[in-house]
C-alpha positions in Angstrom: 0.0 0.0 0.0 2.8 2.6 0.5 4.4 2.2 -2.7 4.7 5.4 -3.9 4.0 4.7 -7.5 0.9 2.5 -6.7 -1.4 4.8 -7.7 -4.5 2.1 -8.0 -5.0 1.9 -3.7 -5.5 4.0 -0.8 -2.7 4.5 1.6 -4.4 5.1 5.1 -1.8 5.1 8.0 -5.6 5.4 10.4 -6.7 1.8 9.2 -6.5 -0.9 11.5 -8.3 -3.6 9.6 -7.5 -4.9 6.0 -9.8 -6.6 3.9 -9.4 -8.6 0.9 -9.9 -11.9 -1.2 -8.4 -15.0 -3.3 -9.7 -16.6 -5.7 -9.0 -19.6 -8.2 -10.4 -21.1 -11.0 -8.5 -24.0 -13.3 -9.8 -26.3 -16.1 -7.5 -29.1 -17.0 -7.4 -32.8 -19.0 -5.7 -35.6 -16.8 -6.5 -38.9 -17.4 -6.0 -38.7 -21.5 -3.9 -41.5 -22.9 -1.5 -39.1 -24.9 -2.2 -35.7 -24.1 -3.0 -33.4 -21.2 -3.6 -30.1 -20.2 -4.5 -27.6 -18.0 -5.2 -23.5 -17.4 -5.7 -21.6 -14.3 -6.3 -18.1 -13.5 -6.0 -16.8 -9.7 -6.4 -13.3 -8.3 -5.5 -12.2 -4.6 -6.3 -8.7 -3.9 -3.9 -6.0 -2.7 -5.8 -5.9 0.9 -5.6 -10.1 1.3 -4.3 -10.6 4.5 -3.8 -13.7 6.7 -2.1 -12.9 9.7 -1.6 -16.4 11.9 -4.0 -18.3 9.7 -1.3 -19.7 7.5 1.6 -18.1 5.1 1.4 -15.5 2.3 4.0 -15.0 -0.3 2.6 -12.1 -2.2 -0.6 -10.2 -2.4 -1.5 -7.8 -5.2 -1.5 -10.1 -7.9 -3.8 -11.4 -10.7 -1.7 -14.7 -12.5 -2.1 -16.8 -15.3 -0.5 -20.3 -16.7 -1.1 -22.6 -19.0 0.1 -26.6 -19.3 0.9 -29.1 -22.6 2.1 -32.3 -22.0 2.4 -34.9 -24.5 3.2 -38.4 -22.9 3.9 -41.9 -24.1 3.1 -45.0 -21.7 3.4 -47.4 -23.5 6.8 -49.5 -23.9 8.8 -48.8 -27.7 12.1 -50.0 -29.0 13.8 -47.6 -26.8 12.3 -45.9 -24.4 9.7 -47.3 -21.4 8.0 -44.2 -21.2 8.4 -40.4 -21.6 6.6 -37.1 -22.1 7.4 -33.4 -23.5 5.8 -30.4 -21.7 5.2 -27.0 -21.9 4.4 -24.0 -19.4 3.7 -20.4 -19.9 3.0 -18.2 -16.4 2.2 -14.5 -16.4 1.5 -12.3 -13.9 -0.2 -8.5 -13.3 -0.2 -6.6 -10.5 -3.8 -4.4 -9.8 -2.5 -2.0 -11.7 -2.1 -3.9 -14.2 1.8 -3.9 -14.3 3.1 -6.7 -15.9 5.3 -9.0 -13.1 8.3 -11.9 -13.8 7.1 -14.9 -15.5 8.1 -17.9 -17.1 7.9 -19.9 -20.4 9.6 -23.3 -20.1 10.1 -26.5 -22.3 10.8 -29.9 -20.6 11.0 -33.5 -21.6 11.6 -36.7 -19.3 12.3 -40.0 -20.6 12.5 -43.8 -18.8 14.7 -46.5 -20.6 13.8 -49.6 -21.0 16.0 -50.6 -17.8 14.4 -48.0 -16.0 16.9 -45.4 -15.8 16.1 -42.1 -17.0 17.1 -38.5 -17.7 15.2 -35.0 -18.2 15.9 -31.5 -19.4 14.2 -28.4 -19.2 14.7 -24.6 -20.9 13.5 -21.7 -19.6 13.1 -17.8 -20.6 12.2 -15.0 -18.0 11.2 -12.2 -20.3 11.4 -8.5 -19.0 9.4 -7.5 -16.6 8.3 -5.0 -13.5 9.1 -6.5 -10.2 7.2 -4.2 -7.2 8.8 -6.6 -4.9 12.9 -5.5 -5.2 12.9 -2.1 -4.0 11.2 -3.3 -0.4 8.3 -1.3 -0.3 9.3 1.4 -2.9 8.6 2.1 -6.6 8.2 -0.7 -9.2 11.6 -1.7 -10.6 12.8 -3.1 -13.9 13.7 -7.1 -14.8 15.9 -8.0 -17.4 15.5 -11.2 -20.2 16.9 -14.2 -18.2 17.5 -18.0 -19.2 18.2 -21.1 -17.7 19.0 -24.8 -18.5 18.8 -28.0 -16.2 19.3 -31.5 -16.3 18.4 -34.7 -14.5 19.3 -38.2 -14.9 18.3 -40.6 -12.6 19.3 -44.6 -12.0 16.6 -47.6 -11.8 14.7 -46.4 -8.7 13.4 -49.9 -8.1 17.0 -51.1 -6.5 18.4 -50.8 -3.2 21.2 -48.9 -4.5 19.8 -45.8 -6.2 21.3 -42.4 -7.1 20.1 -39.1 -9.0 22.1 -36.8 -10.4 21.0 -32.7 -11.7 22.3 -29.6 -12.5 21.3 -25.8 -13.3 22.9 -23.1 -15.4 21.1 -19.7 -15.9 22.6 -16.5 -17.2 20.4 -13.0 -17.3 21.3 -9.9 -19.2 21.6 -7.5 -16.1 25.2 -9.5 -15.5 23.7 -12.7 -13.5 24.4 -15.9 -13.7 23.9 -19.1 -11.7 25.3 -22.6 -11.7 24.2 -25.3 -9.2 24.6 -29.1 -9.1 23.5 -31.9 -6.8 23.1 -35.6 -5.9 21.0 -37.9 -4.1 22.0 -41.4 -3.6 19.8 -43.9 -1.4 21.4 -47.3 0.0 19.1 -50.3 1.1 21.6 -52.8 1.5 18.5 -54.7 4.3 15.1 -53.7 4.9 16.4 -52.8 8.4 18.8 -50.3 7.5 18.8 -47.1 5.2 21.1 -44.7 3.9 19.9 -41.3 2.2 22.7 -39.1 1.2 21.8 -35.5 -0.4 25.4 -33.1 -1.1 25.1 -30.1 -3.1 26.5 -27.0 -4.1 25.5 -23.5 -5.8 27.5 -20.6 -6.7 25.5 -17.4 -8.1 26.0 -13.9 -8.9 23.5 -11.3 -8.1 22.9 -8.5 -10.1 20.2 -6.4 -8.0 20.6 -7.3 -4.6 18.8 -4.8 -2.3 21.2 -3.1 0.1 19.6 -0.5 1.6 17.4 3.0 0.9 18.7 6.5 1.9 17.0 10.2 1.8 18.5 12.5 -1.4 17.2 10.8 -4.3 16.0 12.1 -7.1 12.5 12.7 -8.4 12.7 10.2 -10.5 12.6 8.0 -7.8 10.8 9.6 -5.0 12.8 11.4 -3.6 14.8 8.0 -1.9 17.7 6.5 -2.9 17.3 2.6 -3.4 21.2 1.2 -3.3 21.7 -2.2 -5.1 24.8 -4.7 -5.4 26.6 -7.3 -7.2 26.3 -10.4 -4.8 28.8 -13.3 -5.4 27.3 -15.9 -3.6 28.2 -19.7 -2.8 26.7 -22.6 -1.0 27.9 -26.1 0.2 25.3 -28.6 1.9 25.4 -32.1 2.9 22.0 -34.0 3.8 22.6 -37.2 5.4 19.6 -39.6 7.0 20.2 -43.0 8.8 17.9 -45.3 9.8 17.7 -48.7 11.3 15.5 -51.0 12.6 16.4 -53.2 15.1 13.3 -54.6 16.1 9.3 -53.2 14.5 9.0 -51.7 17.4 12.3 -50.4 18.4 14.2 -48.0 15.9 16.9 -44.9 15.6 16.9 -42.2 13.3 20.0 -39.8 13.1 19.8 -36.8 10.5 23.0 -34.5 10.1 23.2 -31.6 7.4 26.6 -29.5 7.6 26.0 -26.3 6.0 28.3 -23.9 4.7 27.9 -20.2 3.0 29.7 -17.0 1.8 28.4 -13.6 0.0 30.9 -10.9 -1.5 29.1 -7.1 -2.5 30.8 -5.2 -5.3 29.7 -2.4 -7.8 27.2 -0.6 -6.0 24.6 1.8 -7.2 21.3 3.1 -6.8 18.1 2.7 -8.8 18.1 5.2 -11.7 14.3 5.8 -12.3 11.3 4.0 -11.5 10.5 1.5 -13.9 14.1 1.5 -14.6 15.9 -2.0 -14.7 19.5 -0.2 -14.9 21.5 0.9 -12.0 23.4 4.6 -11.5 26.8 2.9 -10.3 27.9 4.5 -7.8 31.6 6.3 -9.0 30.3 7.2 -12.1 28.0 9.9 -13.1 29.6 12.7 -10.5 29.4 10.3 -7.4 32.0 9.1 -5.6 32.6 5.3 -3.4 35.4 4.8 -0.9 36.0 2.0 1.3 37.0 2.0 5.1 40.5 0.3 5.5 40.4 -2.1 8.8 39.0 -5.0 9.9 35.8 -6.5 8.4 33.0 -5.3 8.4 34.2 -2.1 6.2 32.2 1.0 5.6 31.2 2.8 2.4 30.8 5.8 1.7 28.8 7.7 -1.1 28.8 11.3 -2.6 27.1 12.2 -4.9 27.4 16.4 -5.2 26.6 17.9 -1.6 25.0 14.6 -0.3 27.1 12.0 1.5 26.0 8.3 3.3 27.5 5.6 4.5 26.4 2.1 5.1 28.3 -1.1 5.7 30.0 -3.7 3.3 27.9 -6.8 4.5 30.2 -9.4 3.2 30.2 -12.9 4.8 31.0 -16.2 5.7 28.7 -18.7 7.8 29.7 -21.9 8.8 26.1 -24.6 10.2 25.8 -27.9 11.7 22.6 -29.5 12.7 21.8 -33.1 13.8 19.0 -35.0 15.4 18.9 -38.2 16.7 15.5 -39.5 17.8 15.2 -43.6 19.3 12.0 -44.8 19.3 10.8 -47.5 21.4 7.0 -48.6 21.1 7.0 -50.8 24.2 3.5 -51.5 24.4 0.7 -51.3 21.8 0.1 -47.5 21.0 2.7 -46.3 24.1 6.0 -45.0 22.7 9.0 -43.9 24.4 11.0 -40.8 22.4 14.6 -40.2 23.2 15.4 -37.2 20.8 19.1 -35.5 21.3 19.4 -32.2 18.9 22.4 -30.3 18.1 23.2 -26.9 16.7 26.2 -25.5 15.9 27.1 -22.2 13.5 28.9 -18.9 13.2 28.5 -16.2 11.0 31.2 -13.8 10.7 31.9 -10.6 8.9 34.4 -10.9 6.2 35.8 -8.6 3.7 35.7 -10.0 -0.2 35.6 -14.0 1.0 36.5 -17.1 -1.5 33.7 -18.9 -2.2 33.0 -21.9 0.2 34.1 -25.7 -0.6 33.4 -28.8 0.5 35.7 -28.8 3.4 33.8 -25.8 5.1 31.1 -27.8 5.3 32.8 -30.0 7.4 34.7 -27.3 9.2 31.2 -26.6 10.9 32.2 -29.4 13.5 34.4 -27.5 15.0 31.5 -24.4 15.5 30.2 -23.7 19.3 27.2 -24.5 19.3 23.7 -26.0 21.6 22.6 -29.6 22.3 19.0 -30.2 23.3 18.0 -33.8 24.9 14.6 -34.4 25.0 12.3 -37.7 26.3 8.6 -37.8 24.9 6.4 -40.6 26.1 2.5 -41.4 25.0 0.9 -44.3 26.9 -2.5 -45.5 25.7 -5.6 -46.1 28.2 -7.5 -48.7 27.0 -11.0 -46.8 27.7 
């Protein structure tokens, strides 16, 4: 509602109450032998509110998409089954403002031994996002694309593994690669093994840093300040369970967690609408970093007008774990011994590498909290 180019609703700082409204409606063909489809429209008003009732991701927003899939059941000379689809999403705000969406092309195919292997394209056109600036004026998206892979053994083994990666690239300076695994080991039906590593690395192009008075009135009035972000991620997902008994079991889950972000070539927002940035140390402004320890300062001037904020670089280090040994001792009463752990530190850091593997692990070594917990139910036979 405060959006200052949201001209279409009524910013009243008396209101106490909101009121609003969602609404769905979809048509679609599933149970066709070759193909299917489906379309969907959905509208949630800019005064839709929730609260405690559940989760909202966005409100103001009148979408669109439309499915083709084209799929074969049936066993051939090569392939068990597959399919091809299609998906185009769109989406308005109440002002009718176009928003980011999505056209994508995807195909999945089974082998006749059961192992199998996917792609999918993608294309982000331009767009207005009224999301990036935080609460201020609508901001421009540039063309983005992205490309991902999946192949995947016979999921009907014991021994089972699934491998996928992501590229995407945009034309604002963006790009994004990720890759990651998933193996599953059933070696009895007492014990298994579920193993999930990963790892991401991603630049930024409009990362929100901060808003400032002294802007111009192209944009309000306010200066909304944007960064590069050079961001990368390490994660290891690990589950074991075994059964030693039907009734008596133990569960251990462990994920080692690792992350570091570096800000670079900051600027503000150049008009609304705009999707390009007035870097900061061009255009008569002027950027100078703080020497010292981390975290370094930054300061901007731009004519008479100086401001500072923080270079939020970083490097975070997480370990979590749960153990939880279950013991149903009598019909419908179970004992619960659950011992949790937590361990992490985040720490400011000037220009860090990206993260590896072995940070992951370096977690260990974090302070941290363990929690012990016992949980018992006990039935009354009443």
């Amino acid at each position: 509602f405060q959006r200052p180019d949201a001209d279409y609703v009524d910013y009243d700082t008396t209101r106490t109450a909101l009121s609003g409204y969602r609404a769905r409606l979809e048509f679609a063909r599933e149970s066709a032998v070759h193909w299917l489809w489906g379309v969907g429209v959905g509208a949630t008003s800019p005064g839709f509110d929730i609260n405690d009732a559940g989760r909202l991701r966005k409100a103001d927003r009148i979408e669109g998409e439309a499915q083709l899939e084209y799929r074969e059941t049936q066993p051939g000379n090569t392939f068990q089954r597959f399919s091809i689809q299609t998906e185009v999403r769109s989406a308005w705000n109440y002002g009718w403002v176009r928003q980011p969406g999505e056209i994508e092309l995807g195909a999945d195919f089974t082998l006749l031994n059961f192992w199998g292997f996917g792609a999918e394209l993608d294309h982000r056109p331009r767009a207005q996002s009224d999301i990036l600036t935080r609460g201020g004026p609508s901001m421009g998206t540039g063309r983005a694309f992205g490309v991902r892979g999946e192949l995947n053994s016979d999921r009907r083994k014991l021994t089972t593994f699934r491998l996928d990666g992501r590229y995407s690239w945009g034309e604002l300076g963006d790009w994004s690669w990720e890759i990651g695994a998933n193996i599953q080991l059933k070696p009895g039906g007492a014990f298994q093994v579920n193993l999930s590593p990963g790892y991401e690395r991603q630049v930024e192009s409009r990362q929100y840093v901060d808003v400032f008075d002294g802007g111009s009135i192209a944009t309000f009035g306010q200066r909304y300040v944007f960064a590069f972000l050079d961001y990368s991620e390490v994660s290891a997902r690990l589950r074991v369970n075994y059964a030693f008994t039907p009734d008596i079991s133990l569960e251990a889950y462990m994920e080692p967690f690792a992350a570091s972000g570096s800000f670079s070539d900051y600027g503000e927002l150049e008009a609304t609408g705009s999707r390009f940035l007035r870097v900061y140390g061009t255009d008569g402004t002027t950027i100078e970093e703080s020497s010292g320890p981390a975290p370094r300062e930054i300061t901007v001037t731009d004519g008479d007008d100086t401001f500072s904020f923080e270079r939020e670089d970083f490097r975070a280090l997480s370990f979590r774990s749960n153990v939880v040994f279950r013991w149903e001792w009598r019909p419908n009463s179970t004992l619960f011994l659950v011992w949790q752990m937590n361990r992490g530190d985040e720490e400011a850091f000037t220009r860090p590498n990206p993260v590896h593997p072995g940070d992951a692990w370096r977690s260990l070594g974090e302070p941290g909290q363990s929690f012990f917990a016992i949980k018992a139910s006990y039935w009354l036979p009443i």
